[in-house]
MMTF fields as JSON, N, C-alpha, C and O atoms, coordinates in Angstrom:
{
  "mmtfVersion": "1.0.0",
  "mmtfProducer": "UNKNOWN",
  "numBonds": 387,
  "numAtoms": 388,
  "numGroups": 97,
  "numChains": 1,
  "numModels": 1,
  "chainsPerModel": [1],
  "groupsPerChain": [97],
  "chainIdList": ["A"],
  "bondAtomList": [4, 2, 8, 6, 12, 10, 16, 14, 20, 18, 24, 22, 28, 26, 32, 30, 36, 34, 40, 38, 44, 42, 48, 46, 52, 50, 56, 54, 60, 58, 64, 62, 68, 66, 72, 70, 76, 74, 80, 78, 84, 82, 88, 86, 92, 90, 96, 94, 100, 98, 104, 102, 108, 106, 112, 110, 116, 114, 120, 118, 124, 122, 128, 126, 132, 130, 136, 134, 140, 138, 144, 142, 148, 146, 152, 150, 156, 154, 160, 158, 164, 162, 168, 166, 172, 170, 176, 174, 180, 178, 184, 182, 188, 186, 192, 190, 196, 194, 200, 198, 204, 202, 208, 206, 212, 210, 216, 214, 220, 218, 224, 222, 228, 226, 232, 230, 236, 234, 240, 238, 244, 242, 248, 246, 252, 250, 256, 254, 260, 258, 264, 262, 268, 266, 272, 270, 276, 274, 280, 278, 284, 282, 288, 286, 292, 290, 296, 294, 300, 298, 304, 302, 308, 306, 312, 310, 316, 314, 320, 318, 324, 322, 328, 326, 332, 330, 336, 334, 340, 338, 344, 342, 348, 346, 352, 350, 356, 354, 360, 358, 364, 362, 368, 366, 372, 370, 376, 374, 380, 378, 384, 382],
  "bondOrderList": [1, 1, 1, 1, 1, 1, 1, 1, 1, 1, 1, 1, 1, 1, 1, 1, 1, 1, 1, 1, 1, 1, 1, 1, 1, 1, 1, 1, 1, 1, 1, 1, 1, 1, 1, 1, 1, 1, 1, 1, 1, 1, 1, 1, 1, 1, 1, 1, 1, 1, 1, 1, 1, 1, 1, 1, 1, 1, 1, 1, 1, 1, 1, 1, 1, 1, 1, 1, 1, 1, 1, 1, 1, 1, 1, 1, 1, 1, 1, 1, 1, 1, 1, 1, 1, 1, 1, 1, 1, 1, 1, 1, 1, 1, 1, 1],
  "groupList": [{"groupName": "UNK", "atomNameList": ["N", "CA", "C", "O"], "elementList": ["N", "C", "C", "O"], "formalChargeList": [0, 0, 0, 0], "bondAtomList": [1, 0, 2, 1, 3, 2], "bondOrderList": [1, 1, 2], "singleLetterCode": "X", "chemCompType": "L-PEPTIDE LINKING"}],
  "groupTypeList": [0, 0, 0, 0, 0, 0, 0, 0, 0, 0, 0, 0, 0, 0, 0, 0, 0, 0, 0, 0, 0, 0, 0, 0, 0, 0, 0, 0, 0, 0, 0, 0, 0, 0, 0, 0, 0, 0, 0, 0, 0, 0, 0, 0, 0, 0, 0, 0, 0, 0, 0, 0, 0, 0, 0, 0, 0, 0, 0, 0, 0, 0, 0, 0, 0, 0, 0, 0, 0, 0, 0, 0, 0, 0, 0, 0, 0, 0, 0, 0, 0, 0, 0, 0, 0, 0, 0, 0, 0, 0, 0, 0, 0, 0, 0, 0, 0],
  "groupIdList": [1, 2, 3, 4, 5, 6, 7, 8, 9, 10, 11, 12, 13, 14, 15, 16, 17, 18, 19, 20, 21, 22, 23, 24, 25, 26, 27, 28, 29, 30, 31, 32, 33, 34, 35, 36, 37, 38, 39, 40, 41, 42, 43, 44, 45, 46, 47, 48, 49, 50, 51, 52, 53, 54, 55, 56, 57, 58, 59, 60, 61, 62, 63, 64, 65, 66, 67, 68, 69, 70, 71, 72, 73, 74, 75, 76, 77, 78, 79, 80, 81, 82, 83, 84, 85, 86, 87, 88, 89, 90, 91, 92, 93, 94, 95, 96, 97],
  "secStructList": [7, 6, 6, 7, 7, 1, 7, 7, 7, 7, 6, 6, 2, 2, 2, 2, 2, 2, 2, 2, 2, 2, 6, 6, 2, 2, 2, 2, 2, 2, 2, 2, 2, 2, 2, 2, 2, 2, 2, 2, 2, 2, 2, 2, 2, 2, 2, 2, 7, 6, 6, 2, 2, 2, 2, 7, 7, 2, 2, 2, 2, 2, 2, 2, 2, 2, 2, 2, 2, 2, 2, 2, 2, 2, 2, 2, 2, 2, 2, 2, 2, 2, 2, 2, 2, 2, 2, 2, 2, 2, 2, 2, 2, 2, 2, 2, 7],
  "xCoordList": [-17.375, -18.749, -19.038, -20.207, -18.281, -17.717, -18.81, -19.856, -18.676, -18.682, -19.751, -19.757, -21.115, -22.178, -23.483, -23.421, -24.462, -25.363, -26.705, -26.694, -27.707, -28.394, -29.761, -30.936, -29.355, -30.457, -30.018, -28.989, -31.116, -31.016, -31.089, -32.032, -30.294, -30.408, -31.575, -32.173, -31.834, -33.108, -32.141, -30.992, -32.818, -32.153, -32.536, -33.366, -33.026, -32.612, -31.602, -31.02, -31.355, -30.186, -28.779, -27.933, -28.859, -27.545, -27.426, -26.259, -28.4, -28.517, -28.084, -27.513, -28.313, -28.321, -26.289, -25.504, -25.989, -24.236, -24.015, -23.625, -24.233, -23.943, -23.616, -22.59, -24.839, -24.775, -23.72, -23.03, -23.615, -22.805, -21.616, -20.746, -21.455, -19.841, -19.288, -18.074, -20.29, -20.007, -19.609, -18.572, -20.791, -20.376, -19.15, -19.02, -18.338, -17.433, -16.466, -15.755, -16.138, -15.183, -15.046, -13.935, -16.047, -16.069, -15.193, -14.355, -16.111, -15.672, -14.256, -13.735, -13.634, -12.468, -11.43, -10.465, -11.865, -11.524, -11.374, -10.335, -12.236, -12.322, -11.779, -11.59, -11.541, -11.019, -9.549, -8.949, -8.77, -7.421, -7.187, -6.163, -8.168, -7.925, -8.138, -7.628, -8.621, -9.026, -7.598, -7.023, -7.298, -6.389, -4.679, -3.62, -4.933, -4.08, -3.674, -2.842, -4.814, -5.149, -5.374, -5.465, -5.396, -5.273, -3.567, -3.093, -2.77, -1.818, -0.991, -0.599, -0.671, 0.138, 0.582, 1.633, -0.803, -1.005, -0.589, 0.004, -0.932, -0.713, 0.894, 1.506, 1.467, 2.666, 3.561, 4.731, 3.5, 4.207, 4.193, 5.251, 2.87, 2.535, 3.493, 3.854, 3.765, 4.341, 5.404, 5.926, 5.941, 7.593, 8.012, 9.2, 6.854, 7.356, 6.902, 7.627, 5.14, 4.913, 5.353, 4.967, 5.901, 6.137, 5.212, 5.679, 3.717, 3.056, 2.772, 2.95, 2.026, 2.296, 3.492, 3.264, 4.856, 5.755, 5.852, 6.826, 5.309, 5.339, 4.334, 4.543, 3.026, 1.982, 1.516, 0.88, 1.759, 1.491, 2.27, 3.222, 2.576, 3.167, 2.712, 1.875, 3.135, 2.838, 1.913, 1.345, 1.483, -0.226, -1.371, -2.482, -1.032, -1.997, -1.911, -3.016, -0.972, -0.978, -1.719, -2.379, -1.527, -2.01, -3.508, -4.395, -3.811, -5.272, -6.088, -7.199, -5.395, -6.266, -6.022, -6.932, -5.035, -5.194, -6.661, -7.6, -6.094, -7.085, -8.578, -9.582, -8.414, -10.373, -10.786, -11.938, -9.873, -9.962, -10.319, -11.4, -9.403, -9.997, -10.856, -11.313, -11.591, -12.879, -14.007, -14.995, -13.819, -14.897, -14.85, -15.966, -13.886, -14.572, -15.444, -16.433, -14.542, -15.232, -16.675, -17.309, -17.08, -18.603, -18.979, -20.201, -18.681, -19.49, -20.272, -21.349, -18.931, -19.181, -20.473, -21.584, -19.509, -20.699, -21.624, -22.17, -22.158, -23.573, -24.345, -25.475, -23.764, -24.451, -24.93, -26.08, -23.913, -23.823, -25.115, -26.136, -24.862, -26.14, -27.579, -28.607, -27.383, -29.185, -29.469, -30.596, -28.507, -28.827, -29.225, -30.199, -28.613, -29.02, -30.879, -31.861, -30.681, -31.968, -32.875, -33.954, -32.765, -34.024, -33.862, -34.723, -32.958, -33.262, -34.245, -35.23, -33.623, -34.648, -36.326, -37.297, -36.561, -37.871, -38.456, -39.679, -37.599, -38.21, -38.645, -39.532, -37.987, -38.429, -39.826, -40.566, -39.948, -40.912, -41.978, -42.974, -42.243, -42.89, -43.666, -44.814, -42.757, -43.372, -43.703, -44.719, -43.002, -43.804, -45.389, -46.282, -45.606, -46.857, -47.99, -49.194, -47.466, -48.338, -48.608, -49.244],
  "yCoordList": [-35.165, -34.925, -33.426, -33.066, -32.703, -31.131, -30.766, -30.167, -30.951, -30.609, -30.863, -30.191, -31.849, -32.402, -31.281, -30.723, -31.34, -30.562, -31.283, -31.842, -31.296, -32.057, -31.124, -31.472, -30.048, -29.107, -29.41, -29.198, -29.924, -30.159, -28.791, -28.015, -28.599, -27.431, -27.397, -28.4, -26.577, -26.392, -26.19, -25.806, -26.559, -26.003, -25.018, -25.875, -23.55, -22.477, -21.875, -20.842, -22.432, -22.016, -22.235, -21.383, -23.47, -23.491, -22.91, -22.535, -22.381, -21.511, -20.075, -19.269, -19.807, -18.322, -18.378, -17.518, -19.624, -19.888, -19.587, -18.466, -20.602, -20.433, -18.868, -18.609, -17.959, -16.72, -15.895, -15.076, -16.154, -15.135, -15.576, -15.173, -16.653, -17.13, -16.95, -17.018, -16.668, -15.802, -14.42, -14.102, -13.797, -12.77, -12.115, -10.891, -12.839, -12.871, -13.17, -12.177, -14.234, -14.251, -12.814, -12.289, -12.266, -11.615, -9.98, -9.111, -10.434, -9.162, -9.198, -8.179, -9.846, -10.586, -9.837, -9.101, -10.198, -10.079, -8.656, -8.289, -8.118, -6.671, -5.53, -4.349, -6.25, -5.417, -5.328, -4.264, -6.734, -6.938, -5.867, -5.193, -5.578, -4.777, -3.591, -2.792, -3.19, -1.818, -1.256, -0.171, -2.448, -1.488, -1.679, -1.102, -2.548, -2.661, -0.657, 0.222, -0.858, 0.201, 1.927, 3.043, 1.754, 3.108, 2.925, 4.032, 2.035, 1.869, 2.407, 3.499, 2.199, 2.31, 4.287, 4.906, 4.689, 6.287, 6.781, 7.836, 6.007, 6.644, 6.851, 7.913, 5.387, 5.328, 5.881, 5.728, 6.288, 6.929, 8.345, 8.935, 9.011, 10.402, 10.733, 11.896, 9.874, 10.041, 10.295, 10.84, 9.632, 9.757, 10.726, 11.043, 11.462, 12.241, 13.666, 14.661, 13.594, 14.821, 15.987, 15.512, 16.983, 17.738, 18.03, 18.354, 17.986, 18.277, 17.176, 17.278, 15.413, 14.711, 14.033, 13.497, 14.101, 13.803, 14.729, 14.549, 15.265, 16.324, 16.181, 16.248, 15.934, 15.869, 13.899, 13.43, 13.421, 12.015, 11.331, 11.148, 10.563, 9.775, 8.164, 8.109, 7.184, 6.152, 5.642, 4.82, 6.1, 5.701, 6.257, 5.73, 7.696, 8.105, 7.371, 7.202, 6.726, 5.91, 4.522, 3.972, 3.897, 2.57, 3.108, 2.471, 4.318, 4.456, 4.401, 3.872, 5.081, 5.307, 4.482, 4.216, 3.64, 2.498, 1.441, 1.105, 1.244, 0.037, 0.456, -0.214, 1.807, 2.425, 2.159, 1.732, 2.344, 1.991, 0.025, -0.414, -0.707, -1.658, -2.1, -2.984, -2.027, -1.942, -1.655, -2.389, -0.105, -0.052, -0.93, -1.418, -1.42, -2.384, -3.79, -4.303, -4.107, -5.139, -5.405, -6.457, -4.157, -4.037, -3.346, -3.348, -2.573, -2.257, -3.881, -4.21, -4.334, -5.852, -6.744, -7.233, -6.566, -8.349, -7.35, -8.042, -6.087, -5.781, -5.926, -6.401, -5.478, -5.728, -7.252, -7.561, -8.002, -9.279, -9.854, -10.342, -9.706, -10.21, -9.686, -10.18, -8.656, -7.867, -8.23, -8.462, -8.236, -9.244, -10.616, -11.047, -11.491, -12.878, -12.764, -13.501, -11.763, -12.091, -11.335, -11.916, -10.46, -9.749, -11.099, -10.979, -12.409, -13.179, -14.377, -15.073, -14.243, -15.758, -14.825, -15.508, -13.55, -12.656, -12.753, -12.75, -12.848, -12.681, -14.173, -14.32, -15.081, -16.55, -17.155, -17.983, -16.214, -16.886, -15.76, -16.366, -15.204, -14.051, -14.972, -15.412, -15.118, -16.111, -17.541, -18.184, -17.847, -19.455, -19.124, -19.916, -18.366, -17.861, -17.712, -17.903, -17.402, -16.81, -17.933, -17.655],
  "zCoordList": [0.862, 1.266, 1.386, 1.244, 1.584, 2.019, 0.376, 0.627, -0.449, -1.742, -2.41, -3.442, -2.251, -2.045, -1.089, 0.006, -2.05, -1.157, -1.623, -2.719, -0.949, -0.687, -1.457, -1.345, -2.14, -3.056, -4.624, -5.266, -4.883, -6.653, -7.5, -7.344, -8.188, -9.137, -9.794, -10.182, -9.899, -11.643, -12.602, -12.384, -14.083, -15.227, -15.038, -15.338, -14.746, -15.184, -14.201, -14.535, -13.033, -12.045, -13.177, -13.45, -13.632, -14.546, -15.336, -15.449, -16.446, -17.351, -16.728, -17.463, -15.592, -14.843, -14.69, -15.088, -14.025, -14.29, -15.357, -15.683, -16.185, -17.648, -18.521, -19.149, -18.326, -18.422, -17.733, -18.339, -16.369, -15.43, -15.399, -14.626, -16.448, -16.626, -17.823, -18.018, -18.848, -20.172, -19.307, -18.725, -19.468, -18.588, -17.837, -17.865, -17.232, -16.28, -17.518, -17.665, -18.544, -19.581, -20.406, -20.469, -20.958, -22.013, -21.226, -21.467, -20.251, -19.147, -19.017, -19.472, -18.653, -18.164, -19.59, -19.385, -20.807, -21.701, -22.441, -22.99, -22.393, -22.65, -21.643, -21.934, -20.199, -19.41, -19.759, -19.604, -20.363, -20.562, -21.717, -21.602, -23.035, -23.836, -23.503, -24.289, -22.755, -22.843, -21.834, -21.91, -20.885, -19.842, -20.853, -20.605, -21.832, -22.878, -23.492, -23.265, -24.263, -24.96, -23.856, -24.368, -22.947, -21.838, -21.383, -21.128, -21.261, -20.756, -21.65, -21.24, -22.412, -23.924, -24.005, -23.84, -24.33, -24.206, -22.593, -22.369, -21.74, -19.94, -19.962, -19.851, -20.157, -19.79, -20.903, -20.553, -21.74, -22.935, -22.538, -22.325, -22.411, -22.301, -20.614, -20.434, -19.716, -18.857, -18.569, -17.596, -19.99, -20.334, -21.016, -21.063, -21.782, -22.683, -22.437, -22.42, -22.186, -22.199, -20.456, -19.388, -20.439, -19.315, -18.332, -17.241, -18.487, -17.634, -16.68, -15.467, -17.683, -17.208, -16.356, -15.271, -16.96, -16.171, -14.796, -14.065, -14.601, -13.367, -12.154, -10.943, -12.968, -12.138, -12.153, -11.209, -12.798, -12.572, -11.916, -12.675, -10.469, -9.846, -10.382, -11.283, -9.956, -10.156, -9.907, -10.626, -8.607, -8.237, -8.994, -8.936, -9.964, -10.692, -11.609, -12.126, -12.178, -13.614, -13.352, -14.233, -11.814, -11.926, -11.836, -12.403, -11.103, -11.277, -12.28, -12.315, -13.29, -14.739, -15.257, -16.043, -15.323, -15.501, -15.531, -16.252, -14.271, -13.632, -13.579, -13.336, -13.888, -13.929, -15.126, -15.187, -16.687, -17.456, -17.461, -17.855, -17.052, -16.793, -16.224, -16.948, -15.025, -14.087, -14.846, -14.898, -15.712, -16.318, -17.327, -17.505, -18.203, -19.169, -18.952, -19.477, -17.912, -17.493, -16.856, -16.932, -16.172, -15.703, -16.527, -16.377, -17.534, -18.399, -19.692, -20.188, -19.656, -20.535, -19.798, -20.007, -18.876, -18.448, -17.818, -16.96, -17.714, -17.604, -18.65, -18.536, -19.981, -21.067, -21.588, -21.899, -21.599, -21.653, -20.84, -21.323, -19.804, -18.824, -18.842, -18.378, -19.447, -19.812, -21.412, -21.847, -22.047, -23.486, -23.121, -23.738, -22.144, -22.289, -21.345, -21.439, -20.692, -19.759, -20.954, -21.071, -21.663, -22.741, -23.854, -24.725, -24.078, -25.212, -23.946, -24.191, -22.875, -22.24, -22.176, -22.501, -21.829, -21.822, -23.017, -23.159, -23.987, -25.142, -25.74, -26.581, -25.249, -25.289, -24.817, -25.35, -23.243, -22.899, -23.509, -23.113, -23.821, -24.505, -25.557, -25.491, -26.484, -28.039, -27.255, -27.52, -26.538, -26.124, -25.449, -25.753, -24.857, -24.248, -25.357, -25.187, -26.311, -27.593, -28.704, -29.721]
}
């Protein structure tokens, strides 16, 4: 009963899920590549080059890291989510007309 609520959805509440769960995948997804693709160069250049090995500790690497990832991911599903809301704007736009 815990799980049951007594407010009926609208279809566009689900559509609004629907979106913010693309969103949240694609995001999800591009954050894995990008912290792929920043990791590779971080942790190599750490091993090899002298300045880095000197001045980068481990907490600087998970940083640039994980900023690299963070930003992909809110950079994604912001875009993602202002594309799906400019195609539903642009829907009701031509239905009006």
């Amino acid at each position: 009963m815990a799980g049951r609520s007594f407010l009926i959805r609208s279809p566009k509440e689900e559509e609004s899920d629907a979106a913010v769960r693309e969103a949240v995948l694609l995001g999800a997804k591009n954050a894995a590549i990008a912290g792929t693709v920043v990791a590779v160069p971080t942790l190599v250049g750490c091993r090899v080059l002298p300045w880095a090995k000197a001045n980068l500790n481990y907490t600087a690497q998970a940083l640039i890291i994980s900023a690299a990832c963070i930003a992909g991911f809110f950079i994604t599903a912001d875009k993602t989510i202002l594309r799906n809301a400019r195609q539903n704007t642009i829907g009701k736009l031509d239905k009006s007309t």
